[in-house]
Backbone atoms as SQL, in Angstrom:
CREATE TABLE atoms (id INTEGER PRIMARY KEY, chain TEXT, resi INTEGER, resn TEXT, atom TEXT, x REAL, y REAL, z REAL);
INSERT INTO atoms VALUES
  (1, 'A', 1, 'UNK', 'N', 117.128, -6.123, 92.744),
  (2, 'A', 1, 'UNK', 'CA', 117.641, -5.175, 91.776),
  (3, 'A', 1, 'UNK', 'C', 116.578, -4.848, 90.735),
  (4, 'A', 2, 'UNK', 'N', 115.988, -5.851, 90.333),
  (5, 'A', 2, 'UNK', 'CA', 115.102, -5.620, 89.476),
  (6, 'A', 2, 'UNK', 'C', 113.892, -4.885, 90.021),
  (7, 'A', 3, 'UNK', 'N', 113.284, -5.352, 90.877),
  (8, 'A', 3, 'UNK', 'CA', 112.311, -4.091, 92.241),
  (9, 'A', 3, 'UNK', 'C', 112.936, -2.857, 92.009),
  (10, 'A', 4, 'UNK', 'N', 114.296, -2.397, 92.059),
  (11, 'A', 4, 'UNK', 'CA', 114.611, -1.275, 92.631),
  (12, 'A', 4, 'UNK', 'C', 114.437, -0.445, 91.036),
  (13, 'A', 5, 'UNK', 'N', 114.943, -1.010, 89.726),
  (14, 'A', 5, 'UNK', 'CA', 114.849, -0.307, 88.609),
  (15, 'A', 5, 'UNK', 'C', 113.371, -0.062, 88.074),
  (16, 'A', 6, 'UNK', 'N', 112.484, -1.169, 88.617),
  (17, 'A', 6, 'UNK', 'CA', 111.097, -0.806, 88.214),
  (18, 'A', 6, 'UNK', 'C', 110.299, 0.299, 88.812),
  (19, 'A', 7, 'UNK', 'N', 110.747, 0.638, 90.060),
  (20, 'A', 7, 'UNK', 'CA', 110.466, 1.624, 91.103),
  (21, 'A', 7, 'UNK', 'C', 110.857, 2.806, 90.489),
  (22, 'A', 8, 'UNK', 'N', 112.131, 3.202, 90.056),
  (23, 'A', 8, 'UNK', 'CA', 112.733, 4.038, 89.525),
  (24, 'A', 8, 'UNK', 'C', 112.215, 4.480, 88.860),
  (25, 'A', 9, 'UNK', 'N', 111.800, 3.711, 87.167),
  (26, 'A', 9, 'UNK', 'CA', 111.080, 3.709, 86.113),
  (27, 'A', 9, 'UNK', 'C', 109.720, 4.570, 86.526),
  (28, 'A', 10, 'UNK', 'N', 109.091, 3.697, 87.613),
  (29, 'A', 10, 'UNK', 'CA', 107.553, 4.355, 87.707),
  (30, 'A', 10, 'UNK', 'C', 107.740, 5.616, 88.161),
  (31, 'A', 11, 'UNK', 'N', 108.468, 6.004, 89.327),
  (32, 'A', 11, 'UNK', 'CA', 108.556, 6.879, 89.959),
  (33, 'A', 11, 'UNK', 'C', 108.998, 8.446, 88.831),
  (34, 'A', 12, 'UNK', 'N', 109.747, 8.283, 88.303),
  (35, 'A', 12, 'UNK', 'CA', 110.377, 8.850, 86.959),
  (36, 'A', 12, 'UNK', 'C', 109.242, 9.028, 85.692),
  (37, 'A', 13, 'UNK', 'N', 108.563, 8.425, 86.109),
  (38, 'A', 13, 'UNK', 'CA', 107.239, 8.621, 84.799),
  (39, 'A', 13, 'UNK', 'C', 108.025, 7.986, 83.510),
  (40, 'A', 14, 'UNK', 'N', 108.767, 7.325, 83.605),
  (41, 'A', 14, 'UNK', 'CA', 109.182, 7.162, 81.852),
  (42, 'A', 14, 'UNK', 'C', 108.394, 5.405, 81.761),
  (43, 'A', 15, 'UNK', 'N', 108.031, 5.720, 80.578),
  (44, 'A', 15, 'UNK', 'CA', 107.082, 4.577, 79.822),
  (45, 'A', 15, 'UNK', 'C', 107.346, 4.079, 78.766),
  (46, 'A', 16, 'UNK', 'N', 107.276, 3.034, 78.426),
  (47, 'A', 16, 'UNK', 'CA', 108.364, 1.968, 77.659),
  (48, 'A', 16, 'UNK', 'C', 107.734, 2.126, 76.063),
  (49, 'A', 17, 'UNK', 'N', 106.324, 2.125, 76.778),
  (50, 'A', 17, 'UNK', 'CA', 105.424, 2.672, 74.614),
  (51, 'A', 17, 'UNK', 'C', 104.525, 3.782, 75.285),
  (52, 'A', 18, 'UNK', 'N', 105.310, 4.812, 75.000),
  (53, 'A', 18, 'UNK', 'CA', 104.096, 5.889, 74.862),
  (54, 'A', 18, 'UNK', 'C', 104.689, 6.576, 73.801),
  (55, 'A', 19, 'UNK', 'N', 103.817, 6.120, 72.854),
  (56, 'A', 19, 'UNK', 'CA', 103.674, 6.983, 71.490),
  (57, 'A', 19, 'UNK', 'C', 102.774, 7.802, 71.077),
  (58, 'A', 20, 'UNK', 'N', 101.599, 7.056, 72.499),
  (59, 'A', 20, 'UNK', 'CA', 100.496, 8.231, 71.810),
  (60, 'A', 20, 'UNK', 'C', 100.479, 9.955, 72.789),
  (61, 'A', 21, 'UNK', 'N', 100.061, 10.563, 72.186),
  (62, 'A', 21, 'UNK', 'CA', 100.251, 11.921, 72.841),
  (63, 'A', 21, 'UNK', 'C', 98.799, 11.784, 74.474),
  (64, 'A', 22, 'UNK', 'N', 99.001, 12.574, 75.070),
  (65, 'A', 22, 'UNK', 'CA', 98.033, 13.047, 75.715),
  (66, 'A', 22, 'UNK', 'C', 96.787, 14.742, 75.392),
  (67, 'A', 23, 'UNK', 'N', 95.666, 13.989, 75.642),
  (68, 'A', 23, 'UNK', 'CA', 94.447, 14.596, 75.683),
  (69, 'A', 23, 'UNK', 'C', 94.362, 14.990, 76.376),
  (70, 'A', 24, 'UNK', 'N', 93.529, 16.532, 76.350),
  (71, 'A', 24, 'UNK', 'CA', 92.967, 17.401, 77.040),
  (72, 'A', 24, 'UNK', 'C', 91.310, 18.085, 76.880),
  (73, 'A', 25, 'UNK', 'N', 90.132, 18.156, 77.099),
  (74, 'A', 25, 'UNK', 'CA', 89.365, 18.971, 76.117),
  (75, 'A', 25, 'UNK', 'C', 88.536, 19.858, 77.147),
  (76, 'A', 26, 'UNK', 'N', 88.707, 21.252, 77.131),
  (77, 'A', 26, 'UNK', 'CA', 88.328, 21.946, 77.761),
  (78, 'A', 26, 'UNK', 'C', 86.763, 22.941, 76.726),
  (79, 'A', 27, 'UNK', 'N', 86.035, 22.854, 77.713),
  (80, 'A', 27, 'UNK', 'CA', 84.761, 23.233, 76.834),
  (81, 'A', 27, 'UNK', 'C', 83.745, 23.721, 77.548),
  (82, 'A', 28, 'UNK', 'N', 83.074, 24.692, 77.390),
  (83, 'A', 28, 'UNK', 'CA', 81.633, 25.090, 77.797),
  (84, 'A', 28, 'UNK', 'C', 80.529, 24.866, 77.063),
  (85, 'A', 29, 'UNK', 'N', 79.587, 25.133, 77.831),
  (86, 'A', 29, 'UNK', 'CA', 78.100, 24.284, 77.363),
  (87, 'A', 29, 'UNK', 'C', 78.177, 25.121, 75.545),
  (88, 'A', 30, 'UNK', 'N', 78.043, 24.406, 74.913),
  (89, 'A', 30, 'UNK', 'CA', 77.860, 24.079, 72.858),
  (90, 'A', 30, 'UNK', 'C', 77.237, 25.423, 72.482),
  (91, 'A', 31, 'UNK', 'N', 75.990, 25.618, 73.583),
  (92, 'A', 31, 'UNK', 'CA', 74.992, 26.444, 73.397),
  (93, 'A', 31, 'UNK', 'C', 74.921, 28.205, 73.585),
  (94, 'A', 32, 'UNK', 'N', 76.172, 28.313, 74.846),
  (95, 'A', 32, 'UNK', 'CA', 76.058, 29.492, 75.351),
  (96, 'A', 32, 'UNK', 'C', 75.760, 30.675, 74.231),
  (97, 'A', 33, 'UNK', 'N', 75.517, 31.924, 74.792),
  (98, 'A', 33, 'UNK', 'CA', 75.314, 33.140, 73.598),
  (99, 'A', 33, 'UNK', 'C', 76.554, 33.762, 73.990),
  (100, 'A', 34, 'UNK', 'N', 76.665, 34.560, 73.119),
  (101, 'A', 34, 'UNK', 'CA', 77.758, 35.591, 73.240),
  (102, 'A', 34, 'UNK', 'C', 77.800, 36.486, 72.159),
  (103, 'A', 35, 'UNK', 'N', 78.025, 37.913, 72.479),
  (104, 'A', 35, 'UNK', 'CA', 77.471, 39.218, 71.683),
  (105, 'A', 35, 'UNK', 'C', 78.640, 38.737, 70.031),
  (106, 'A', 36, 'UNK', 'N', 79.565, 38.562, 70.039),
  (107, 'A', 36, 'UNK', 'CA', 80.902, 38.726, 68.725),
  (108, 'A', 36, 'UNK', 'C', 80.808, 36.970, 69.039),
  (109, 'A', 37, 'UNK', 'N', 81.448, 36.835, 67.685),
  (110, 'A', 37, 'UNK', 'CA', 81.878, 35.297, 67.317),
  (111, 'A', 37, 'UNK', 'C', 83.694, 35.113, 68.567),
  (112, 'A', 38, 'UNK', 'N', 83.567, 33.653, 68.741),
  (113, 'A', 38, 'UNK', 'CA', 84.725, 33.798, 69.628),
  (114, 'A', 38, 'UNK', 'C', 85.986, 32.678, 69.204),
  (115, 'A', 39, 'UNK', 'N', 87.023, 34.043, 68.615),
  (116, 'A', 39, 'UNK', 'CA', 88.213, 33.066, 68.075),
  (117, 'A', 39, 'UNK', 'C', 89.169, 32.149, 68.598),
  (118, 'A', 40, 'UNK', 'N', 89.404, 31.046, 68.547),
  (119, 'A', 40, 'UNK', 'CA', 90.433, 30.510, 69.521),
  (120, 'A', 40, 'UNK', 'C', 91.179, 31.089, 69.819),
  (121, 'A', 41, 'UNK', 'N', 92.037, 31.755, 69.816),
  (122, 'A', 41, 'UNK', 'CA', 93.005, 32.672, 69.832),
  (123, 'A', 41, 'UNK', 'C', 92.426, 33.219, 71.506),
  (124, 'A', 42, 'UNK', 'N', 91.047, 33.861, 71.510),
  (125, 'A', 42, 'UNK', 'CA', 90.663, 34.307, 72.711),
  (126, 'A', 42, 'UNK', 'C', 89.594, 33.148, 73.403),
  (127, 'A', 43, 'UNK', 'N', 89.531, 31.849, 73.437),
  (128, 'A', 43, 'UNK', 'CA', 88.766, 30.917, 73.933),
  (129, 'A', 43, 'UNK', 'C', 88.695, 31.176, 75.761),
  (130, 'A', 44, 'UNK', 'N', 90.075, 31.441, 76.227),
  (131, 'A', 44, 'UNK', 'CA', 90.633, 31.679, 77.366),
  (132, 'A', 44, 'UNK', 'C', 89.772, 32.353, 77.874),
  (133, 'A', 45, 'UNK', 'N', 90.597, 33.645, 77.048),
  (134, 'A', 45, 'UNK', 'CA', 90.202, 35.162, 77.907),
  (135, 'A', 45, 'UNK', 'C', 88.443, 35.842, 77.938),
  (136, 'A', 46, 'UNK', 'N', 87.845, 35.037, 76.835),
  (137, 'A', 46, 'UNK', 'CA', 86.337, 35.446, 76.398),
  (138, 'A', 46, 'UNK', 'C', 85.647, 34.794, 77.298),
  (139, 'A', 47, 'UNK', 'N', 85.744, 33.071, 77.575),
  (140, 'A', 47, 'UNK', 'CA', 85.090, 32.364, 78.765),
  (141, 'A', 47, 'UNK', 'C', 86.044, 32.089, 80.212),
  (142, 'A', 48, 'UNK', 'N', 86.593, 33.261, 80.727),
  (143, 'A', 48, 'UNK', 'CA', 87.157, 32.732, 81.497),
  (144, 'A', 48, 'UNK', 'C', 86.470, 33.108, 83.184),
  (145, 'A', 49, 'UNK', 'N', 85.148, 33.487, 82.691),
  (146, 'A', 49, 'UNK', 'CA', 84.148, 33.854, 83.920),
  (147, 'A', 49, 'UNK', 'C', 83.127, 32.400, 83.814),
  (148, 'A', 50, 'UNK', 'N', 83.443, 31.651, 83.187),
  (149, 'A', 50, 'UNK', 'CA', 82.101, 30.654, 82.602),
  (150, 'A', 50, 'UNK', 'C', 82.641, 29.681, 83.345),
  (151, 'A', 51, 'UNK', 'N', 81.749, 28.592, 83.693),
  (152, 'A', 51, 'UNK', 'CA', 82.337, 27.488, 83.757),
  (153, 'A', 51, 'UNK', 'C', 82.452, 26.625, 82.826),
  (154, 'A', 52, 'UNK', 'N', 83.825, 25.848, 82.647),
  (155, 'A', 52, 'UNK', 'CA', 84.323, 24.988, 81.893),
  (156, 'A', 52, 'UNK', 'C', 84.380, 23.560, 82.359),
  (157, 'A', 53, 'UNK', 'N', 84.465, 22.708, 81.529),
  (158, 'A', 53, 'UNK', 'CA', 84.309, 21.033, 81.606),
  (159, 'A', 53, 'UNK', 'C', 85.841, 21.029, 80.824),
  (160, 'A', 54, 'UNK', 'N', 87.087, 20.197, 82.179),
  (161, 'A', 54, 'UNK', 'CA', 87.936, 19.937, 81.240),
  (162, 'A', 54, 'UNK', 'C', 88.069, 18.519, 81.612),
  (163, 'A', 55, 'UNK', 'N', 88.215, 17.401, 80.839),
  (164, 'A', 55, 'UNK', 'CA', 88.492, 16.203, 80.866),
  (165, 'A', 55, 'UNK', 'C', 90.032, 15.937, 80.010),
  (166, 'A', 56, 'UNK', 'N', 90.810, 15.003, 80.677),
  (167, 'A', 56, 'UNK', 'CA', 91.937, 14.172, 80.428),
  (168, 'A', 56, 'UNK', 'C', 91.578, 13.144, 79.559),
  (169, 'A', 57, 'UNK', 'N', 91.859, 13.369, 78.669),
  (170, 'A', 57, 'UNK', 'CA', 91.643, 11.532, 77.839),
  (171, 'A', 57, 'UNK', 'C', 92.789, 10.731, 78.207),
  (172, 'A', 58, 'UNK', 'N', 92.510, 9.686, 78.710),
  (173, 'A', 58, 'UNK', 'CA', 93.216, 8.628, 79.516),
  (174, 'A', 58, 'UNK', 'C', 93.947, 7.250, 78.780),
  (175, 'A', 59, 'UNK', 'N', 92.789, 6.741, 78.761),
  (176, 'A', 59, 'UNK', 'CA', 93.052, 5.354, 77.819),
  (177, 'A', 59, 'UNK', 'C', 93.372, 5.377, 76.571),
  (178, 'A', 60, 'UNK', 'N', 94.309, 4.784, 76.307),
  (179, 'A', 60, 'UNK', 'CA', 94.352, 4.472, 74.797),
  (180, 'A', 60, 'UNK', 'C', 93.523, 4.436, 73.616),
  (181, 'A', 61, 'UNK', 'N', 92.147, 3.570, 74.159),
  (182, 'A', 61, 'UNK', 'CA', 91.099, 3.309, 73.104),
  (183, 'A', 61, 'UNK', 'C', 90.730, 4.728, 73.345),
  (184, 'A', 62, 'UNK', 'N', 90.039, 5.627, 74.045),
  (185, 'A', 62, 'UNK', 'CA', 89.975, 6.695, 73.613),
  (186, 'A', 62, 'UNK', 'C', 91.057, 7.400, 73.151),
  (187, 'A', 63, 'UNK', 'N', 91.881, 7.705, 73.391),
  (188, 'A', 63, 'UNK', 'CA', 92.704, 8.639, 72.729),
  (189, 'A', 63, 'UNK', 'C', 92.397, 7.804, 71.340),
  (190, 'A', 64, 'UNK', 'N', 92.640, 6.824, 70.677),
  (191, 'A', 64, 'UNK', 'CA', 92.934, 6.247, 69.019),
  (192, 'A', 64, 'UNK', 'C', 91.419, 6.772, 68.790),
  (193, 'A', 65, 'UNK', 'N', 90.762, 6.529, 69.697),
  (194, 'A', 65, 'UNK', 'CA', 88.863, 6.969, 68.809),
  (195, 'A', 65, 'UNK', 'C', 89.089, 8.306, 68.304),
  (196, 'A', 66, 'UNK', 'N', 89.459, 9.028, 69.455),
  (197, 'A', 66, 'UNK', 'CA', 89.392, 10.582, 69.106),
  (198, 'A', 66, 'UNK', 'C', 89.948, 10.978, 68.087),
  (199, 'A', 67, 'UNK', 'N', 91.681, 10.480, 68.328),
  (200, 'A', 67, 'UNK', 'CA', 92.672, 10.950, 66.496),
  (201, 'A', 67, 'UNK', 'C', 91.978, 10.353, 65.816),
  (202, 'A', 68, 'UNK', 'N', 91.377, 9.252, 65.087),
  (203, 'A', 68, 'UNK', 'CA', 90.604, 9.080, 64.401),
  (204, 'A', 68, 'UNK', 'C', 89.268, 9.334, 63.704),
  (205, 'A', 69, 'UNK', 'N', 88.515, 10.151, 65.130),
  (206, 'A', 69, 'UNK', 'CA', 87.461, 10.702, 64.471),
  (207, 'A', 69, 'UNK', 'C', 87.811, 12.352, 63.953),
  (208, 'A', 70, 'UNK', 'N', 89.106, 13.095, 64.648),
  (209, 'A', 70, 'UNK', 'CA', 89.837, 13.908, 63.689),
  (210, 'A', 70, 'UNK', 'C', 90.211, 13.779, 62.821),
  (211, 'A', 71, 'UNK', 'N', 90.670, 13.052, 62.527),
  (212, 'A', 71, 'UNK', 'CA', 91.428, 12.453, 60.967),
  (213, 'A', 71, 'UNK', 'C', 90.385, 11.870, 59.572),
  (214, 'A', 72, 'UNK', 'N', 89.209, 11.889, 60.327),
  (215, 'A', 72, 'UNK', 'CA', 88.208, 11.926, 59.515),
  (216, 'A', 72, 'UNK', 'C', 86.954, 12.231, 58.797),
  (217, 'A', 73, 'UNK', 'N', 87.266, 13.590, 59.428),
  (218, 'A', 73, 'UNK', 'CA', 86.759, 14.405, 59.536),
  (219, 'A', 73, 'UNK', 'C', 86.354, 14.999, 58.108),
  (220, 'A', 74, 'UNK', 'N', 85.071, 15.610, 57.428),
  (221, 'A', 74, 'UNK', 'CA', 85.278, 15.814, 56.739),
  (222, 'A', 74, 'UNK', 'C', 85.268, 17.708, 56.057),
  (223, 'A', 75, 'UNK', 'N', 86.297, 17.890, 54.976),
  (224, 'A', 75, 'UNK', 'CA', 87.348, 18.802, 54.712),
  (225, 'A', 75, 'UNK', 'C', 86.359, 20.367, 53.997),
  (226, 'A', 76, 'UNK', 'N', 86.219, 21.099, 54.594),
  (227, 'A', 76, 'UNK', 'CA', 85.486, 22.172, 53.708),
  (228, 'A', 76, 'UNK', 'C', 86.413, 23.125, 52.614),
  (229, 'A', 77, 'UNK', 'N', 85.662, 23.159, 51.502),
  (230, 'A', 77, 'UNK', 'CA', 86.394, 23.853, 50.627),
  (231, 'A', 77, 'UNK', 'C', 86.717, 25.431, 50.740),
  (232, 'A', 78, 'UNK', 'N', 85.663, 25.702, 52.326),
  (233, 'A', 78, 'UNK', 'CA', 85.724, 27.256, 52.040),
  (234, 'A', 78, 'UNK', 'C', 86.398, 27.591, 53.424),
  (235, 'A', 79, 'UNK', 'N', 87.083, 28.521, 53.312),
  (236, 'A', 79, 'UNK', 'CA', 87.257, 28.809, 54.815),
  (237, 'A', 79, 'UNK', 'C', 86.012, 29.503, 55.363),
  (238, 'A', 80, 'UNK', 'N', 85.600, 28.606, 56.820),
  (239, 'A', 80, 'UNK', 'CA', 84.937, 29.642, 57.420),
  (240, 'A', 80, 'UNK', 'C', 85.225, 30.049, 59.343),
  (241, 'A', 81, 'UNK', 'N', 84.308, 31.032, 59.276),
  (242, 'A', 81, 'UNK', 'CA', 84.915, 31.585, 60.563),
  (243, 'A', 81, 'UNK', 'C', 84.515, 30.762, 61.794),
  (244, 'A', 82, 'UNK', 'N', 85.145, 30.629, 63.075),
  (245, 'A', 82, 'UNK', 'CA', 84.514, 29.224, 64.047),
  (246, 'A', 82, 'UNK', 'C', 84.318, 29.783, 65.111),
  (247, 'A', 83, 'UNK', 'N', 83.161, 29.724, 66.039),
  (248, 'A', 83, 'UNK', 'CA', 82.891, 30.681, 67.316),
  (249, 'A', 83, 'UNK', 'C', 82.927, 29.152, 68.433),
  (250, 'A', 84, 'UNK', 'N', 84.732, 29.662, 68.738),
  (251, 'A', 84, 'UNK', 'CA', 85.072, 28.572, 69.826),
  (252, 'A', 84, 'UNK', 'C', 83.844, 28.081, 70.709),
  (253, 'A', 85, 'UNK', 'N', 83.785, 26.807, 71.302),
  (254, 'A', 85, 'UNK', 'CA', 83.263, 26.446, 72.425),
  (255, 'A', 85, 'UNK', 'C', 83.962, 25.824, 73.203),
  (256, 'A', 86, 'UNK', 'N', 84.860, 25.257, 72.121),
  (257, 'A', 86, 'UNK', 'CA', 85.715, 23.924, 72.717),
  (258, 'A', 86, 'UNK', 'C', 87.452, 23.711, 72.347),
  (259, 'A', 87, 'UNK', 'N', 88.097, 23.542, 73.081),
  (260, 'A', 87, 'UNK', 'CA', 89.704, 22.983, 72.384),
  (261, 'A', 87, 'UNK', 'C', 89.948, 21.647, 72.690),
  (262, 'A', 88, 'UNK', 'N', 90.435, 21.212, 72.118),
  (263, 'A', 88, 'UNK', 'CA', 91.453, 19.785, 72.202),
  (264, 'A', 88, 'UNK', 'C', 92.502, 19.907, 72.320),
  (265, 'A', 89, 'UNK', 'N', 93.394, 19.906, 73.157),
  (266, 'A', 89, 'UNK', 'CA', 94.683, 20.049, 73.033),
  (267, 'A', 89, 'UNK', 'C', 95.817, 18.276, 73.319),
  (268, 'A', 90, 'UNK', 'N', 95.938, 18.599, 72.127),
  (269, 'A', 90, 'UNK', 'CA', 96.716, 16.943, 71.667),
  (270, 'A', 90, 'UNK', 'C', 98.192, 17.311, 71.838),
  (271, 'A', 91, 'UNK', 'N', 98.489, 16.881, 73.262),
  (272, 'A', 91, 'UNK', 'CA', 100.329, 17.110, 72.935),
  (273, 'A', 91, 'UNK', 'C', 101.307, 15.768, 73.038),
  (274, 'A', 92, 'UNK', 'N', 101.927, 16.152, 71.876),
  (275, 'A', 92, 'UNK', 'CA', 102.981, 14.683, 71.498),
  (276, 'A', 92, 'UNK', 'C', 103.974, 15.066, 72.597),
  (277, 'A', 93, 'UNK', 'N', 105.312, 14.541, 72.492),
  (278, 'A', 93, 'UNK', 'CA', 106.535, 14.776, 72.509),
  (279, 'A', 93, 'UNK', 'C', 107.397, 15.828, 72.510),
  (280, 'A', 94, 'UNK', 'N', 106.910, 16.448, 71.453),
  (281, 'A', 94, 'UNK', 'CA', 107.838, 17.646, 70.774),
  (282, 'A', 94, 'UNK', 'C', 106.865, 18.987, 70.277),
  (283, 'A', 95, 'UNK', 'N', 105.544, 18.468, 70.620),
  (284, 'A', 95, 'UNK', 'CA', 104.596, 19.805, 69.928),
  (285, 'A', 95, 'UNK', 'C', 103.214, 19.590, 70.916),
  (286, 'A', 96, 'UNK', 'N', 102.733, 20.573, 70.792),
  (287, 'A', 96, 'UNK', 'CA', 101.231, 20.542, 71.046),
  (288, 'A', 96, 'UNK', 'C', 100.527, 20.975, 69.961),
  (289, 'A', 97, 'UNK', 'N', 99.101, 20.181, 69.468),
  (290, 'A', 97, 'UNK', 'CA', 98.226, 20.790, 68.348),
  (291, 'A', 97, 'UNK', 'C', 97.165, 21.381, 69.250),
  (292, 'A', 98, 'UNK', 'N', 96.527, 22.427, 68.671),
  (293, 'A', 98, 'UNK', 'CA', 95.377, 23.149, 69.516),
  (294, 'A', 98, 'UNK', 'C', 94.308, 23.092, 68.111),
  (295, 'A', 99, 'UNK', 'N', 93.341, 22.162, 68.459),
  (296, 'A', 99, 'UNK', 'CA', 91.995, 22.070, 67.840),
  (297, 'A', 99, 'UNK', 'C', 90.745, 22.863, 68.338),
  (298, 'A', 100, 'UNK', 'N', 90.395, 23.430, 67.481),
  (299, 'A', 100, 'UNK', 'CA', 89.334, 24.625, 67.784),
  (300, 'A', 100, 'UNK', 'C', 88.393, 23.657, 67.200),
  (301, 'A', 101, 'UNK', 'N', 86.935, 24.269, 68.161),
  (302, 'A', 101, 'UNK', 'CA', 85.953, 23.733, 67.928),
  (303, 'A', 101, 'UNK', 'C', 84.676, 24.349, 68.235),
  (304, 'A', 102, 'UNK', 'N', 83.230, 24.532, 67.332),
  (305, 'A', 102, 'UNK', 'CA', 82.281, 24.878, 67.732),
  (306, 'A', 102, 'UNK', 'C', 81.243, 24.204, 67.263),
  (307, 'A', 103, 'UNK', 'N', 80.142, 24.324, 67.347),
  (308, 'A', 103, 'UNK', 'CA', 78.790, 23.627, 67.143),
  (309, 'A', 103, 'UNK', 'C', 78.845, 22.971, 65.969),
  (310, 'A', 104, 'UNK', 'N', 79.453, 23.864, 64.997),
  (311, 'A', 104, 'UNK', 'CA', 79.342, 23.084, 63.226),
  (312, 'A', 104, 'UNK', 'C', 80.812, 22.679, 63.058),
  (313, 'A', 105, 'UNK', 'N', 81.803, 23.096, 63.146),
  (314, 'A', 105, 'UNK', 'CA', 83.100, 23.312, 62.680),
  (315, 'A', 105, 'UNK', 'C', 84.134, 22.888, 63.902),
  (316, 'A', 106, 'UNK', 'N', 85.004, 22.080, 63.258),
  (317, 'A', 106, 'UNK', 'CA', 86.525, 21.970, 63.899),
  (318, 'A', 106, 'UNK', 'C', 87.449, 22.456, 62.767),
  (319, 'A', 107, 'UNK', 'N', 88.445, 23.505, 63.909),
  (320, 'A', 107, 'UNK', 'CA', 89.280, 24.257, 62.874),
  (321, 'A', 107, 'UNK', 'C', 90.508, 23.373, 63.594),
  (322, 'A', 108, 'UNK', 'N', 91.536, 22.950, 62.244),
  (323, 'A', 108, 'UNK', 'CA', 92.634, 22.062, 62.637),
  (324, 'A', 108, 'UNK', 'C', 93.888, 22.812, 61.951),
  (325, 'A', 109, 'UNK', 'N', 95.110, 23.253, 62.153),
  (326, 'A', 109, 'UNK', 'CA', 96.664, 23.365, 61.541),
  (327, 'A', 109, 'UNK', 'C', 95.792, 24.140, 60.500),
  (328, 'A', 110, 'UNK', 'N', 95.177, 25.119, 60.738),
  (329, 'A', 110, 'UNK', 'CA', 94.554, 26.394, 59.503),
  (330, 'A', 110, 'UNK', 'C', 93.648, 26.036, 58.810),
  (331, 'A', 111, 'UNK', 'N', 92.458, 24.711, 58.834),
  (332, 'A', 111, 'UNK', 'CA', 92.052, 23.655, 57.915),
  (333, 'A', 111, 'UNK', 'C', 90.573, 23.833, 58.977),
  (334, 'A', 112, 'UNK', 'N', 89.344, 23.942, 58.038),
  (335, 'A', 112, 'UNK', 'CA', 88.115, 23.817, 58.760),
  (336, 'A', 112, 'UNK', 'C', 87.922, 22.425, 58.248),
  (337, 'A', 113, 'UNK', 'N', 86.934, 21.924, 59.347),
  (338, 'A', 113, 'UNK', 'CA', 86.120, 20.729, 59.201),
  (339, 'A', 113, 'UNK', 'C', 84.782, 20.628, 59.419),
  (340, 'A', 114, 'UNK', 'N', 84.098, 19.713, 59.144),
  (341, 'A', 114, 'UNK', 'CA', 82.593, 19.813, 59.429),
  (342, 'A', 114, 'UNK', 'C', 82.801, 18.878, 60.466),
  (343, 'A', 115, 'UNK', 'N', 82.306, 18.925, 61.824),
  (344, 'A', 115, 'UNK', 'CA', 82.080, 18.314, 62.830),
  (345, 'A', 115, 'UNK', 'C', 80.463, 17.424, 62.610),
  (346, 'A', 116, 'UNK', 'N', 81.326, 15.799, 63.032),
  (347, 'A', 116, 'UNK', 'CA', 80.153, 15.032, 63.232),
  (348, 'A', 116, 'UNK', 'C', 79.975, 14.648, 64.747),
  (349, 'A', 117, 'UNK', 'N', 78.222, 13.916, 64.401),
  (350, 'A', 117, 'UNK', 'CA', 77.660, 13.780, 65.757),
  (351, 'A', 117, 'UNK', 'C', 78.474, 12.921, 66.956),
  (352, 'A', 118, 'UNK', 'N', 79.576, 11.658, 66.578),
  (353, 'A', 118, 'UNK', 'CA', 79.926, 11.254, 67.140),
  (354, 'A', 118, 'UNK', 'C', 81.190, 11.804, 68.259),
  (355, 'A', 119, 'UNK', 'N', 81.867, 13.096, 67.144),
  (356, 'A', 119, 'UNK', 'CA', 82.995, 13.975, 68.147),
  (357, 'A', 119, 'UNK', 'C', 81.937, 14.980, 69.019),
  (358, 'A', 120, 'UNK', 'N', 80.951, 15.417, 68.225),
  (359, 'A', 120, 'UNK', 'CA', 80.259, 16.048, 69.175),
  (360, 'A', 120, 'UNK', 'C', 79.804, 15.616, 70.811),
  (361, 'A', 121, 'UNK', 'N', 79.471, 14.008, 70.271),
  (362, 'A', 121, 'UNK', 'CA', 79.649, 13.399, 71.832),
  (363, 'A', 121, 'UNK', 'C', 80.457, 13.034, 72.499),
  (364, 'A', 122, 'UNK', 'N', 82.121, 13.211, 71.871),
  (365, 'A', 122, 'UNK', 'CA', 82.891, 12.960, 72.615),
  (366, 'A', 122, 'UNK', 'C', 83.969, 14.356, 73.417),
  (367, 'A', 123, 'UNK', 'N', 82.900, 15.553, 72.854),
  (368, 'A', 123, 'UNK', 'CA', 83.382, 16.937, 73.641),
  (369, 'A', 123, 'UNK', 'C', 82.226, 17.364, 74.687),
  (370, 'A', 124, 'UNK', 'N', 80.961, 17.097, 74.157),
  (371, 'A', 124, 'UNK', 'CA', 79.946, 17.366, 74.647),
  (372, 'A', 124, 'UNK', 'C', 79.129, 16.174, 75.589),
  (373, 'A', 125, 'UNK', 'N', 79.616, 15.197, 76.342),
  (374, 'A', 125, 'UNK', 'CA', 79.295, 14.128, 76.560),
  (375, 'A', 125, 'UNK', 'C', 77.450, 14.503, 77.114);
């Protein structure tokens, strides 16, 4: 009986602690050119002749590195404009966040950031 409910369980995908959301980060090379700046909004439709690198963040310890090196990101006083390369897409439960990202800047929930070297290596491996 107990075999048969654990089977169930797996088979069913339901997981006893998953609190943390799942990772996504879809991205082209940091460097490419492109004639206009490119807004998340059109990340899709602007590179969708390019090739893209999308990786699953899997493990736990990465996923906590990553929210963490978002969360600490540090906060610019000015808004500025961000010429996508990269998204993160962090989905909980009940929402998905879409993190924009380019060479200098992660744009978060309407909020720019200054991107450091260490997220840079963890979009740009």
């Amino acid at each position: 009986m107990i075999r048969l409910l654990i089977s169930i369980v797996l088979i069913q995908g339901i997981h006893f602690n998953n609190s943390l959301p799942t990772i996504s980060i879809i991205s082209v090379d940091r460097f490419i050119e492109s004639k206009m700046r490119v807004d998340c909004a059109y990340f899709e439709s602007r590179f969708n002749k390019e090739k893209k690198s999308v990786r699953l963040i899997k493990s736990k310890k990465d996923i906590e590195y990553l929210l963490t090196e978002l969360k600490n990101l540090p906060r610019l006083s000015t808004v500025e404009e961000i010429d996508t390369r990269a998204q993160i897409l962090i989905q909980y439960s009940d929402h998905i966040d879409i993190v924009c990202v380019d060479r200098f800047l992660v744009y978060q929930n309407g909020i720019a950031y200054r991107i450091n070297q260490s997220l840079t290596n963890c979009i740009w491996p």
